[in-house]
N, C-alpha and C positions, 0 to 999 in steps of 0.2 A: 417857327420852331426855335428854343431855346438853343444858343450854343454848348449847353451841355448835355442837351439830349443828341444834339449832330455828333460830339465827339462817340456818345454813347454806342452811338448806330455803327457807328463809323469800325469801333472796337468790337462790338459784336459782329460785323461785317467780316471783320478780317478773321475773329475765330473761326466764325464758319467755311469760310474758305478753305483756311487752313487744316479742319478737320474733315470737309467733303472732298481736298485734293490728296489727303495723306491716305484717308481711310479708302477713296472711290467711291465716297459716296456718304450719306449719313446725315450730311447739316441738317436735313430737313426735321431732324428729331429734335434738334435743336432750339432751331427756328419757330416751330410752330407754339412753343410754349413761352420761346419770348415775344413773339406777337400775342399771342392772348395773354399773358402774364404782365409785361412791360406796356405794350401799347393796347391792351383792350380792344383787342377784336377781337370778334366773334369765332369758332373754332373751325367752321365750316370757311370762313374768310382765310384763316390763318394757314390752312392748308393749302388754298389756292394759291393765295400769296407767297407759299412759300417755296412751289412748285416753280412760280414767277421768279423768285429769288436764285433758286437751286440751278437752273439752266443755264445763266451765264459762267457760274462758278464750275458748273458740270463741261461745257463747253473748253473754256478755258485747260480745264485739267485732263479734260483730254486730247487734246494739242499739246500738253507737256508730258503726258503718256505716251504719244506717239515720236514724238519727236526721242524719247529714248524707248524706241523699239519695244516699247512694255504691253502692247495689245497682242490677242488673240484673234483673229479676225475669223477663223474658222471655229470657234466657238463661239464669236460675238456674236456673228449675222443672226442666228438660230433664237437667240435672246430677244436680238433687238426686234423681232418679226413678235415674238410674245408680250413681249414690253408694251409695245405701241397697240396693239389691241389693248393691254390689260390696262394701257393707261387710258382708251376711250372708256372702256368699260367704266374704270372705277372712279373719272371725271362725272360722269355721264350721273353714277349711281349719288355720288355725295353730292351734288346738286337736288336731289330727289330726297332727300334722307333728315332729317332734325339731327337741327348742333347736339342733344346731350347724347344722340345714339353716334357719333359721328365722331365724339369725344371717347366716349366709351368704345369705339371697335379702335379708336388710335391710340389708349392707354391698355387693352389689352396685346394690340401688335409690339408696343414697347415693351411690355411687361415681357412676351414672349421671347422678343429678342434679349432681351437679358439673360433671361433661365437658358437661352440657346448658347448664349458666349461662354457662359458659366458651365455649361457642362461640356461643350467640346472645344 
């Protein structure tokens, strides 16, 4: 690998961090358009991968959430019990499913989270 695609990584690396630890979350919208976009993989790849990506960083910022008293734990549990089903489920499904349908349900969720920011 080229020394300036490592710097590359390296800087894209740290954006995402720093907007998955500010925001709680989020690089993964990020992410996935620079792996398909920058590195050419495939979209159904680019999610996995970015899932792979997102959990150290998600790890990480939440150990500095905690450590300044900033969780909820009696509203987290209830989440986290829906999460981890939704995430077997929706692992489960995009393994099953074609890249352009798989692009398409991930540029419509973005699409919608914007119209969401935008209006409340």
């Amino acid at each position: 690998m080229k020394k300036v695609k490592k710097i590359y990584i390296v800087l894209f690396g740290a954006l995402i961090g720093v907007i998955n630890g500010f925001f709680g979350g989020g690089g993964g919208m990020i992410v996935v358009p620079l792996l398909t976009k920058m590195f050419g993989l495939e979209q159904k790849k680019a999610q996995a991968t970015a899932l792979f990506i997102i959990l150290p960083i998600s790890l990480v910022s939440s150990i500095v959430y905690l450590c300044y008293h900033s969780i909820n734990f009696s509203e987290g549990w209830p989440v986290i019990v829906g999460i981890i089903a939704g995430g077997v489920i929706g692992a489960t499904m995009l393994n099953k499913m074609n890249n352009k349908v798989v692009k398409g349900i991930f540029i419509f969720f973005m699409f919608l989270g914007g119209v969401g920011m935008l209006i409340w």
